[in-house]
VMD Tcl script that builds the backbone (N, CA, C; Angstrom):
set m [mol new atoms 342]
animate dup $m
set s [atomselect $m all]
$s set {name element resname resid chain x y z} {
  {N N UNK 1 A -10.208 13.916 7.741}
  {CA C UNK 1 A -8.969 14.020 6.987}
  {C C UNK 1 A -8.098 12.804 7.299}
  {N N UNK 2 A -7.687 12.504 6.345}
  {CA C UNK 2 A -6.821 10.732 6.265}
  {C C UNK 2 A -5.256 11.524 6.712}
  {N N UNK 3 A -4.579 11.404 7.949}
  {CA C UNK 3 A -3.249 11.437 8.052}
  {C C UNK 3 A -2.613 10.536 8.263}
  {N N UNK 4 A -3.163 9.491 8.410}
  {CA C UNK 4 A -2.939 7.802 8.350}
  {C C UNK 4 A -1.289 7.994 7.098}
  {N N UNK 5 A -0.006 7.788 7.453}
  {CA C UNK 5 A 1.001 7.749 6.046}
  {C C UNK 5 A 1.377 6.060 6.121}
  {N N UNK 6 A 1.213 5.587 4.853}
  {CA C UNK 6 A 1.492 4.251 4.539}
  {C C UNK 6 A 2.733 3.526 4.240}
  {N N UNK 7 A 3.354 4.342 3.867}
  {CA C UNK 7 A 5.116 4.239 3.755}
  {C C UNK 7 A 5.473 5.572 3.725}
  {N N UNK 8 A 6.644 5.234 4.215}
  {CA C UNK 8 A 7.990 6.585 4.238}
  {C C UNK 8 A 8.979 6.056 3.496}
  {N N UNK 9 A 9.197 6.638 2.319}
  {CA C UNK 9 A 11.100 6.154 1.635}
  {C C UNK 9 A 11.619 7.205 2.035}
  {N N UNK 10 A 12.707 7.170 2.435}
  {CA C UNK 10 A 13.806 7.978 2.616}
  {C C UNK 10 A 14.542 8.066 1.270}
  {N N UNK 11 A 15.319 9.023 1.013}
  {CA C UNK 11 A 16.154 8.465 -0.726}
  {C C UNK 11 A 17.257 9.744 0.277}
  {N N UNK 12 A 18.840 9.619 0.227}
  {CA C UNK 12 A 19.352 10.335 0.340}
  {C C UNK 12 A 20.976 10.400 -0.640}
  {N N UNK 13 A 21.994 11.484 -0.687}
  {CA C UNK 13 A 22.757 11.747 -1.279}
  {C C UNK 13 A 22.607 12.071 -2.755}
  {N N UNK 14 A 23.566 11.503 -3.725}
  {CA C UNK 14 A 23.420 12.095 -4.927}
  {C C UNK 14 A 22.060 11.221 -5.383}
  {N N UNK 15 A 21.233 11.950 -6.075}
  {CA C UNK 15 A 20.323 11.173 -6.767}
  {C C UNK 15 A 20.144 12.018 -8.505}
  {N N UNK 16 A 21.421 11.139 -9.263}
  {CA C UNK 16 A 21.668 11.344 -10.899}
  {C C UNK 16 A 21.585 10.410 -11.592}
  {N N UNK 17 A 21.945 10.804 -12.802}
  {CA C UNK 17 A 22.217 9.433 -14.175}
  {C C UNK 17 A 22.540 8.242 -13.226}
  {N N UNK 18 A 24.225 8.390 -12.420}
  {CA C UNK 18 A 24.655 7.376 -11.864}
  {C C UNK 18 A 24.331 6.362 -10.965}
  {N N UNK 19 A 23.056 7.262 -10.377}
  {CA C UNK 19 A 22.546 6.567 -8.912}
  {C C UNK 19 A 21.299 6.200 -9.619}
  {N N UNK 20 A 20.640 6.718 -10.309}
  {CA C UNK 20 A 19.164 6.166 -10.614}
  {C C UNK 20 A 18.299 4.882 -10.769}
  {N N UNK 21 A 19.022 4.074 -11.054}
  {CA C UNK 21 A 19.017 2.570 -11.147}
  {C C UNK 21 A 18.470 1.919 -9.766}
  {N N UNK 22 A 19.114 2.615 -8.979}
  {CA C UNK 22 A 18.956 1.803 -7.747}
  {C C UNK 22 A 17.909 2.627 -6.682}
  {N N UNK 23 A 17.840 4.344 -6.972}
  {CA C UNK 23 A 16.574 4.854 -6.702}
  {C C UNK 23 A 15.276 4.459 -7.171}
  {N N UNK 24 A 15.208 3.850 -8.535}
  {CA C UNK 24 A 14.152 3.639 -9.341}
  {C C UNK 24 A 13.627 2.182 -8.802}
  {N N UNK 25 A 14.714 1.062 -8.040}
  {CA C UNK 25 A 14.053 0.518 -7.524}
  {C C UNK 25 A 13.678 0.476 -6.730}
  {N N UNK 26 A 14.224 1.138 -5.555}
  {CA C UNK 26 A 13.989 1.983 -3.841}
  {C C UNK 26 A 12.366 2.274 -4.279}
  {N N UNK 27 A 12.145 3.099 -5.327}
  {CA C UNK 27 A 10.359 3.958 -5.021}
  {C C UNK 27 A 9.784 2.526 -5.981}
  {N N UNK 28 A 9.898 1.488 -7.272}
  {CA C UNK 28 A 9.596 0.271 -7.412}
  {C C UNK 28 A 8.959 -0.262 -6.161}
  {N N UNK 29 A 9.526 -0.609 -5.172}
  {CA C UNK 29 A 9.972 -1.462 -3.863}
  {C C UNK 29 A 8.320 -0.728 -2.964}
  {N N UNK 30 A 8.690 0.833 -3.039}
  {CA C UNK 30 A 7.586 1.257 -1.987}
  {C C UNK 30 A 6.127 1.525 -3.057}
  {N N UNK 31 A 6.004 1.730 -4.375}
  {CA C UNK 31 A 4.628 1.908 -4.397}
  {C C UNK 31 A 4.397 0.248 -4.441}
  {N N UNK 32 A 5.013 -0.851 -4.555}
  {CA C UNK 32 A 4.790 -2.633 -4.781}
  {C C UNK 32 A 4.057 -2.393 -3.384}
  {N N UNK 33 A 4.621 -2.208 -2.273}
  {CA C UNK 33 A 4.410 -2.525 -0.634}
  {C C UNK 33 A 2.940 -2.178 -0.413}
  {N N UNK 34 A 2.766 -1.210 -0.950}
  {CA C UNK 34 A 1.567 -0.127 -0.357}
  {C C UNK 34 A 0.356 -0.882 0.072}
  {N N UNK 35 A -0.481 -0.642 0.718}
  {CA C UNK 35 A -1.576 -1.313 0.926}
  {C C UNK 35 A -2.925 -0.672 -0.220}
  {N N UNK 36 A -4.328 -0.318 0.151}
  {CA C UNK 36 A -5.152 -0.651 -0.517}
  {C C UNK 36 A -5.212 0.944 -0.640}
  {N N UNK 37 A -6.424 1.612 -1.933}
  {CA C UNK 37 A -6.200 3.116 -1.808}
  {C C UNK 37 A -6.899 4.015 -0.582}
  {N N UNK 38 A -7.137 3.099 0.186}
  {CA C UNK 38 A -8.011 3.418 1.793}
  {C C UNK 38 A -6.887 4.176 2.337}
  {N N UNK 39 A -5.555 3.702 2.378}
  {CA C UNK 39 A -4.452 3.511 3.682}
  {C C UNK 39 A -4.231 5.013 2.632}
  {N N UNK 40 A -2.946 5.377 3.864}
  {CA C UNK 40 A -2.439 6.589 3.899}
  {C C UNK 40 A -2.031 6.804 2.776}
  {N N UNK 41 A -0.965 8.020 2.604}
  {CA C UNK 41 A -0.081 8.456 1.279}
  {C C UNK 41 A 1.243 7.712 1.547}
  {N N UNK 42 A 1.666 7.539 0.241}
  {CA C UNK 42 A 3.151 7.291 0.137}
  {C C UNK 42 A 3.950 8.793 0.121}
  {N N UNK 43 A 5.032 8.628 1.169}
  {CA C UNK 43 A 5.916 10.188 1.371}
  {C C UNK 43 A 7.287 9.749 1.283}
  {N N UNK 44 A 7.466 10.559 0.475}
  {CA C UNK 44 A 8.914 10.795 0.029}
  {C C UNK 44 A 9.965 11.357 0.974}
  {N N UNK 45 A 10.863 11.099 1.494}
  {CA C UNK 45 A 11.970 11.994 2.466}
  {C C UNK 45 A 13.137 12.178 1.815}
  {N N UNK 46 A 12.724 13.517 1.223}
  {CA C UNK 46 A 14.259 13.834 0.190}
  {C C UNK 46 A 15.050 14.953 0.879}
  {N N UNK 47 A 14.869 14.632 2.489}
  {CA C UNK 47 A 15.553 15.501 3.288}
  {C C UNK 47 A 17.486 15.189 3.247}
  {N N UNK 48 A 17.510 14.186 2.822}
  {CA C UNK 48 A 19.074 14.003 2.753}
  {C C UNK 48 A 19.574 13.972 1.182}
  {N N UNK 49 A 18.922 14.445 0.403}
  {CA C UNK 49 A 19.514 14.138 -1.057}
  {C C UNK 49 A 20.590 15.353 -0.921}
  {N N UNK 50 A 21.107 15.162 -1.731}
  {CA C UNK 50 A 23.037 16.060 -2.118}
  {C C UNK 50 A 22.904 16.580 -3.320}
  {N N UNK 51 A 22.430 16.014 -4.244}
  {CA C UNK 51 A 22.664 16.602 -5.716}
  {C C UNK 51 A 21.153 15.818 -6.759}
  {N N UNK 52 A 20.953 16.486 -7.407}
  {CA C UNK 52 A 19.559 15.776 -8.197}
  {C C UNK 52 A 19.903 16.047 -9.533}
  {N N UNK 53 A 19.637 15.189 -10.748}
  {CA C UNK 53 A 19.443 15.995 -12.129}
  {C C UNK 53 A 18.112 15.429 -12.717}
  {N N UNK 54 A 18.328 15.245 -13.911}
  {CA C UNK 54 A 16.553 15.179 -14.499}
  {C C UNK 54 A 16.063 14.236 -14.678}
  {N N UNK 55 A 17.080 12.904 -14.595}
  {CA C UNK 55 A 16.460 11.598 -14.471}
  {C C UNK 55 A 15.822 11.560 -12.953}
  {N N UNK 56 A 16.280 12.580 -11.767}
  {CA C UNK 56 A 15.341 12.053 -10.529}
  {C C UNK 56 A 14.605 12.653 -10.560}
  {N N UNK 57 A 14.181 14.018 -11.170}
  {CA C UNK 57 A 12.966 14.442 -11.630}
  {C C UNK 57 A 11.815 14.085 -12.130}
  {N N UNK 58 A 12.604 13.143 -13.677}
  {CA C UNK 58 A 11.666 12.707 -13.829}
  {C C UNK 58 A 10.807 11.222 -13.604}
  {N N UNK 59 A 11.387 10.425 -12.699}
  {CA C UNK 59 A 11.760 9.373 -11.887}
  {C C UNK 59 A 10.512 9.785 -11.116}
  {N N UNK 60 A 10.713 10.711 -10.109}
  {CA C UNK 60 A 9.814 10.809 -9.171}
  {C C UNK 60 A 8.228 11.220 -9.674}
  {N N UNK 61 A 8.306 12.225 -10.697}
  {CA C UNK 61 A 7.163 12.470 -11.076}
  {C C UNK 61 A 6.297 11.092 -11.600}
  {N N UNK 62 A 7.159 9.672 -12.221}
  {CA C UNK 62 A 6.596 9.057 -13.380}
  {C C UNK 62 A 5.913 8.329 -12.058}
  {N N UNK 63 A 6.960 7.933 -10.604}
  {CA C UNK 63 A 6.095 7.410 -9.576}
  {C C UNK 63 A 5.305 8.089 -8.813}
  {N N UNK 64 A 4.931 9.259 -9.007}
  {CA C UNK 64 A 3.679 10.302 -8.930}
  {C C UNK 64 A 2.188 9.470 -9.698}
  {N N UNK 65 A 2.987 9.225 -10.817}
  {CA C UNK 65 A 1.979 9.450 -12.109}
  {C C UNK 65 A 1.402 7.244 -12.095}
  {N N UNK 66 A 2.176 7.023 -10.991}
  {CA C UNK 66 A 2.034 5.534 -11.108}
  {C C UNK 66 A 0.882 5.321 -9.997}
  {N N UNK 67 A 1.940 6.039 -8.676}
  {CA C UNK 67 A 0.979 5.593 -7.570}
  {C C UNK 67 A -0.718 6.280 -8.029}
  {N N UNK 68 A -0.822 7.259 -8.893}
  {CA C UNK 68 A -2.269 8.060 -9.114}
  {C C UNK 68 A -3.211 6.982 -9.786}
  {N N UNK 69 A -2.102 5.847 -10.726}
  {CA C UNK 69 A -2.996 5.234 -11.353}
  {C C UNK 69 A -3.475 4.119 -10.558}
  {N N UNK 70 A -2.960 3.727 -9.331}
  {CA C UNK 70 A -2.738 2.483 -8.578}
  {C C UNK 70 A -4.353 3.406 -7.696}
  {N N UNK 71 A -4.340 4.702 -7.693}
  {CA C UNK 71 A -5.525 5.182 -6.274}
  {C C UNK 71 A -4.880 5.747 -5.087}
  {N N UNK 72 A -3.674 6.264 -5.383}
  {CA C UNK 72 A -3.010 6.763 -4.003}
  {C C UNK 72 A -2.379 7.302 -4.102}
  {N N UNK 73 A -1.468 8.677 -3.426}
  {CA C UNK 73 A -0.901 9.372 -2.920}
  {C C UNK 73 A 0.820 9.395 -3.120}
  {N N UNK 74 A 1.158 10.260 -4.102}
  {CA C UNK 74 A 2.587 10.034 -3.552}
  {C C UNK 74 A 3.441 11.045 -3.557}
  {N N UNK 75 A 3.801 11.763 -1.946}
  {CA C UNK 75 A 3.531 13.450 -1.843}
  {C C UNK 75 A 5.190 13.299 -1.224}
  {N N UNK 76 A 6.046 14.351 -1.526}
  {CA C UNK 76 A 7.028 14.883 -0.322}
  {C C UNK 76 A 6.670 15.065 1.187}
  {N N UNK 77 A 7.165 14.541 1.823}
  {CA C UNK 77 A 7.623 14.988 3.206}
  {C C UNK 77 A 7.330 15.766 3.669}
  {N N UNK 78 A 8.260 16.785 3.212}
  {CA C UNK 78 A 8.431 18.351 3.341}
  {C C UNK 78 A 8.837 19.168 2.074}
  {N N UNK 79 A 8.436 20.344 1.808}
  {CA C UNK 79 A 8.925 21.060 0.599}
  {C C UNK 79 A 10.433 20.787 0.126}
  {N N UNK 80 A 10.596 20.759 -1.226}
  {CA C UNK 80 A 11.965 20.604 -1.696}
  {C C UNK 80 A 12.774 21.729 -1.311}
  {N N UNK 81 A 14.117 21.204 -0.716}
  {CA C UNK 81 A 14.915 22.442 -0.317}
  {C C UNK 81 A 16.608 21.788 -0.557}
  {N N UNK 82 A 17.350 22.562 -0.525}
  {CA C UNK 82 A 18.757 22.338 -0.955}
  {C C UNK 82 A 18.886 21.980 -2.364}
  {N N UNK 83 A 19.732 21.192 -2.575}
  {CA C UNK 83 A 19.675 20.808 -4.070}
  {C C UNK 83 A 18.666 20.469 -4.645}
  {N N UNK 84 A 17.885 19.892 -4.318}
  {CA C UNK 84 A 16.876 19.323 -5.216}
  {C C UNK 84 A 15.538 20.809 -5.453}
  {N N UNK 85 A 15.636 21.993 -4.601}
  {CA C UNK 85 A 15.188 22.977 -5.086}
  {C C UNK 85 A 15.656 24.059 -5.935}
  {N N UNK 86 A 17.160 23.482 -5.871}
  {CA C UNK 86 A 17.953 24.700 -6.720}
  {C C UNK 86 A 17.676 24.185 -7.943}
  {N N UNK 87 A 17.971 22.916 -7.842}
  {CA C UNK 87 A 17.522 21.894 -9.626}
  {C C UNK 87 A 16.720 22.502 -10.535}
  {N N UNK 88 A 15.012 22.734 -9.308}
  {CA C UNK 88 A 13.853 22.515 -9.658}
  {C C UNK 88 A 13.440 24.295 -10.162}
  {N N UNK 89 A 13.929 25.168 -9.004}
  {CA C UNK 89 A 14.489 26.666 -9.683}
  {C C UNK 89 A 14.993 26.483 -10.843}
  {N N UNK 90 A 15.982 26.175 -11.180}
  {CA C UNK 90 A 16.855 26.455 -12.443}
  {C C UNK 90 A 16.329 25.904 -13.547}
  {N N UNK 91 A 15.685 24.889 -13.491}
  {CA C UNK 91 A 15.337 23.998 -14.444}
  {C C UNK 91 A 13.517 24.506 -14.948}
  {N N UNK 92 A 13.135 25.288 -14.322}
  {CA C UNK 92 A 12.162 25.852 -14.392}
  {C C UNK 92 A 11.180 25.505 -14.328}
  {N N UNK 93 A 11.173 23.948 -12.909}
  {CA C UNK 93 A 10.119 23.667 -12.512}
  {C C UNK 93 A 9.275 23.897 -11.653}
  {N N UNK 94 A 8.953 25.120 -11.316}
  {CA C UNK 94 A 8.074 25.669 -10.431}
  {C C UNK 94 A 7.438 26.785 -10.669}
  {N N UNK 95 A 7.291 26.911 -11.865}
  {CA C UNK 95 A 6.151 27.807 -12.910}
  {C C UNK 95 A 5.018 27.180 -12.618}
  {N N UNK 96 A 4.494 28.362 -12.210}
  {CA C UNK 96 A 2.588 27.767 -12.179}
  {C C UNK 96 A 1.688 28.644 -12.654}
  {N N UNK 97 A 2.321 29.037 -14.147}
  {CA C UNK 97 A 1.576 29.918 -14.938}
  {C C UNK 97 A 0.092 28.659 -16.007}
  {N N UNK 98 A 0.295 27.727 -15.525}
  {CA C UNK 98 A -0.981 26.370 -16.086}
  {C C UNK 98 A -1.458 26.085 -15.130}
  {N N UNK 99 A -2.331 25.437 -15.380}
  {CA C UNK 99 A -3.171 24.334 -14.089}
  {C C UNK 99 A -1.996 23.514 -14.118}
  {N N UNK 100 A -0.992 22.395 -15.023}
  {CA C UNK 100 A -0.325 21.666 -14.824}
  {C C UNK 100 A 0.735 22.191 -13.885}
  {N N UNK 101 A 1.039 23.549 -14.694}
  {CA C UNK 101 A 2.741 24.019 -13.737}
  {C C UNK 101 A 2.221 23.716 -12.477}
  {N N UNK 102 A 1.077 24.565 -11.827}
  {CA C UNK 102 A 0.547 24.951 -10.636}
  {C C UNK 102 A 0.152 23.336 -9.545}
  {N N UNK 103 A -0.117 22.586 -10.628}
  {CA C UNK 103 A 0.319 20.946 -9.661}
  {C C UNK 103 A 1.169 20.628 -9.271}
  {N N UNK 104 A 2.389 20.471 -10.362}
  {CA C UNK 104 A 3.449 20.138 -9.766}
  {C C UNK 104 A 4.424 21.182 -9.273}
  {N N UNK 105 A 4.053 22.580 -9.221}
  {CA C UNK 105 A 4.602 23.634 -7.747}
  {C C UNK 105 A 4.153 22.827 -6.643}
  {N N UNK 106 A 2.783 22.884 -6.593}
  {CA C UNK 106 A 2.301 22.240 -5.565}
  {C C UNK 106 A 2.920 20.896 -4.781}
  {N N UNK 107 A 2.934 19.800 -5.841}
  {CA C UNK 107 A 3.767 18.633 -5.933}
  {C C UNK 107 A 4.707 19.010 -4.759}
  {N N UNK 108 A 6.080 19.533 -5.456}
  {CA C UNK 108 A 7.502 20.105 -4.892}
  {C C UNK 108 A 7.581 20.628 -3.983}
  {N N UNK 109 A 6.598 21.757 -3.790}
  {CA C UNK 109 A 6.612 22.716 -1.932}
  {C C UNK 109 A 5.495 21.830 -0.829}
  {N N UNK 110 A 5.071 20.565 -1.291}
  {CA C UNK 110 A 4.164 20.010 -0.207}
  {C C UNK 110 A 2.974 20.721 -0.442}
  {N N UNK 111 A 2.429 21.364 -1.010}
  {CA C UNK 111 A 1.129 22.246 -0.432}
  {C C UNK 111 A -0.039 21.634 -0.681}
  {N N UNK 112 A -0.780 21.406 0.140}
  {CA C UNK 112 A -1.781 20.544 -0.022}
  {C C UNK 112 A -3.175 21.258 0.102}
  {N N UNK 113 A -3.548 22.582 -0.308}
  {CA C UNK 113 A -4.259 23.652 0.569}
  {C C UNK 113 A -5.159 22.983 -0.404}
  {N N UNK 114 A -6.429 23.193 -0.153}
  {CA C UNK 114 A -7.792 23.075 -1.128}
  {C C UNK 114 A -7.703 24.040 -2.105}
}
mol reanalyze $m
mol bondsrecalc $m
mol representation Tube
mol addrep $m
């Protein structure tokens, strides 16, 4: 099992419309860095975010959907909690009535089970 992690971003406080610009280049910045698809996962630390809306939603997923095409990994930390799980509750992203919902539940709570 590869626990080798290749970068850590941290992203903390509000992450909205207003801030996105400069989050979008923060995760830009870390899947550019990464090394080859050998090396570890890229992990997210959204342990300090304050407030989220749907541009960091969908922000994070599109660098989900980037690093997958690059050959690598790009997982949370730790499960979403505080705001960015109330978001993801309300907004009704953690339906895993599909194979898709049931990824990105997965995605959001960390779960990496086989």
């Amino acid at each position: 099992m590869n626990t080798r992690i290749d970068s850590v971003t941290s992203l903390r406080g509000e992450q909205t419309v207003r801030t996105i610009a400069a989050t979008a280049e923060t995760l830009r910045t870390a899947l550019d860095k990464v090394g080859p698809p050998a090396a570890g996962p890229i992990v997210l630390d959204c342990s300090g975010v304050s407030e989220v809306d749907i541009s960091f939603i969908q922000l994070v997923l599109a660098a989900r959907t980037t690093a997958r095409a690059r050959g690598r990994e790009l997982r949370l930390g730790a499960p979403a909690k505080g705001a960015l799980l109330a978001y993801l509750t309300k907004g009704g992203f953690l339906a895993s009535d599909t194979s898709i919902g049931r990824d990105r539940r997965d995605f959001w709570m960390n779960d990496r089970t086989p």
